[in-house]
C-alpha positions as a Python dict, from the first residue, in 0.01 Angstrom:
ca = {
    (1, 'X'): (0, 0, 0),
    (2, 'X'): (-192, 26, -283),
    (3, 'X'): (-510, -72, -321),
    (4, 'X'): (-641, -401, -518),
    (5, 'X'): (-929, -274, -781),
    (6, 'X'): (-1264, -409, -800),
    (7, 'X'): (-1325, -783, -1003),
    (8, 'X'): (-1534, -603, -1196),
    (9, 'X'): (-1414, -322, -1439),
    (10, 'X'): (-1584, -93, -1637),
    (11, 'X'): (-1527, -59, -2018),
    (12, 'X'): (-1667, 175, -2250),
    (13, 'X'): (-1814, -12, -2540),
    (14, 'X'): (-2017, 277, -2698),
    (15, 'X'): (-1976, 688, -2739),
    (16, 'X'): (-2239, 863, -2894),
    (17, 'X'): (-2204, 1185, -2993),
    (18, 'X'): (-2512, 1407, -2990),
    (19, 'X'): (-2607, 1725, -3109),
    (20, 'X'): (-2927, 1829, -3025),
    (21, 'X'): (-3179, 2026, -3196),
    (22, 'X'): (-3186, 2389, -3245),
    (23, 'X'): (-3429, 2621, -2974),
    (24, 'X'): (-3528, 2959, -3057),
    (25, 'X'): (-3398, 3173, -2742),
    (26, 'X'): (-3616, 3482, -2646),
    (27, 'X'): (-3356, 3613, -2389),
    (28, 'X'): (-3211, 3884, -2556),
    (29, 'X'): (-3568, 3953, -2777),
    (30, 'X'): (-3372, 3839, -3093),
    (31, 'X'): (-3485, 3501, -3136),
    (32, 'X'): (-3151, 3376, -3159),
    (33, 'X'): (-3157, 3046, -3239),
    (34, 'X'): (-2885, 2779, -2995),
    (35, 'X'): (-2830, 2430, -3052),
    (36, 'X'): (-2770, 2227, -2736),
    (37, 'X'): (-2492, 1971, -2779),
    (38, 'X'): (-2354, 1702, -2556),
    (39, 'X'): (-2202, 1326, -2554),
    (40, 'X'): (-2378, 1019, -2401),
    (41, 'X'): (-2134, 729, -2298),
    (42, 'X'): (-2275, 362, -2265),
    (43, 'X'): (-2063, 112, -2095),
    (44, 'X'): (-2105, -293, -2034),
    (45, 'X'): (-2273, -317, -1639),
    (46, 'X'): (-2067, -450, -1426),
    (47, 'X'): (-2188, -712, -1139),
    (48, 'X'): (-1980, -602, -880),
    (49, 'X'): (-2022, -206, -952),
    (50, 'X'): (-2216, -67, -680),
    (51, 'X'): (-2193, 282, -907),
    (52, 'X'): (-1973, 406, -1185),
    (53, 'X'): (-1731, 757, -1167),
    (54, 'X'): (-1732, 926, -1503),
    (55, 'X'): (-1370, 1157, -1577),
    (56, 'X'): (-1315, 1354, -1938),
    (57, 'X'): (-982, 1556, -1968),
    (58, 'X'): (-911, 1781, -2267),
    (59, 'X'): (-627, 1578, -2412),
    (60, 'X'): (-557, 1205, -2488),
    (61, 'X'): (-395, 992, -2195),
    (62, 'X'): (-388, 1189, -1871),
    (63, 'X'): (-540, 1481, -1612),
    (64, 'X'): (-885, 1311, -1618),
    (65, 'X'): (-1155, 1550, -1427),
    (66, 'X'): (-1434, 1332, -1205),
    (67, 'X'): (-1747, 1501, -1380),
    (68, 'X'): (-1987, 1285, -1270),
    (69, 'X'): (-2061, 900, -1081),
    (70, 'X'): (-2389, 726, -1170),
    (71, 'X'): (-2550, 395, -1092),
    (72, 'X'): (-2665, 305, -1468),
    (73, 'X'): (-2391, 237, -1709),
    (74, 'X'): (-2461, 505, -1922),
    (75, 'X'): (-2410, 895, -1840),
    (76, 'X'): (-2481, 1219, -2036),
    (77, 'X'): (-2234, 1528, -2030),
    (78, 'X'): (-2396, 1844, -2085),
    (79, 'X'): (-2150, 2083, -2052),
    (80, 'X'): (-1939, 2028, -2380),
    (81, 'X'): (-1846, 2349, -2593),
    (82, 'X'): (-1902, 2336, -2963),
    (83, 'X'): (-1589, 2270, -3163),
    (84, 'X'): (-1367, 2072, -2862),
    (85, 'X'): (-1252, 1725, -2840),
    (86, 'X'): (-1329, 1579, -2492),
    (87, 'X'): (-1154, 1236, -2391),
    (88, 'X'): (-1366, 1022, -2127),
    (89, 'X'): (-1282, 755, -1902),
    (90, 'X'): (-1476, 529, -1638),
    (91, 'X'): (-1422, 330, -1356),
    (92, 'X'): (-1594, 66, -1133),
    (93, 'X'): (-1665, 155, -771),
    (94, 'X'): (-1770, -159, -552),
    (95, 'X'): (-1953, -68, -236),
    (96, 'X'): (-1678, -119, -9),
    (97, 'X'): (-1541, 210, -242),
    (98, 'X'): (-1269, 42, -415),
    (99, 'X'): (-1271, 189, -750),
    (100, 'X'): (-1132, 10, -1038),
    (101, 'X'): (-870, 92, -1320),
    (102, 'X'): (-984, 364, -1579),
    (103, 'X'): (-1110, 199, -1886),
    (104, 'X'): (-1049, 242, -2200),
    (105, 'X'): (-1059, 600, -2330),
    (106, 'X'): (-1302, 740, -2577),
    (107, 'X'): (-1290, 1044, -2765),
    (108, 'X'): (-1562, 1264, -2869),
    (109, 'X'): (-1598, 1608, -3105),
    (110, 'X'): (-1810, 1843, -3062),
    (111, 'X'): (-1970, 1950, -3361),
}
């Protein structure tokens, strides 16, 4: 029997995409310099969410990865590579655990 999702859903309203700025590296004594990137979702809160389960698959519409749950509705993934395309989803979790349907799905490039 399948389960009946929270009242509360959780939709994605903003992506931001991020690049950060550059830091001169001294571990190889070069001075390389490395930009940090990554991609900072913001959602609408939801009453009834007692935390949220961030998922991001590599293509659009399916195999979503959990990569992280918070309790704010907004999250921050750091581990991006330069040059891919990352697809994110979120859901709702109540605090009886019921976790709601994915929202809708937002795409980000990495620069």
């Amino acid at each position: 029997m399948k389960r009946p999702p929270p009242s509360a859903a959780c939709f994605l309203l903003a992506l931001f995409l991020l690049a950060g700025c550059g830091a001169v590296s001294p571990s190889d004594g070069a001075g390389d310099l490395s930009t940090d990137h990554y991609v900072t979702l913001a959602w609408k809160a939801s009453d009834d969410a007692a935390h949220y389960n961030i998922y991001r698959s590599s293509i659009s519409g399916g195999y979503y990865g959990l990569i992280g749950s918070t309790v704010d509705p907004a999250f921050t993934d750091n581990d991006v590579d330069p040059g891919a395309t990352y697809y994110y989803v979120c859901t709702a979790v109540d605090s009886a655990g019921r976790e709601s349907a994915h929202s809708n799905e937002a795409r980000a490039t990495i620069p």
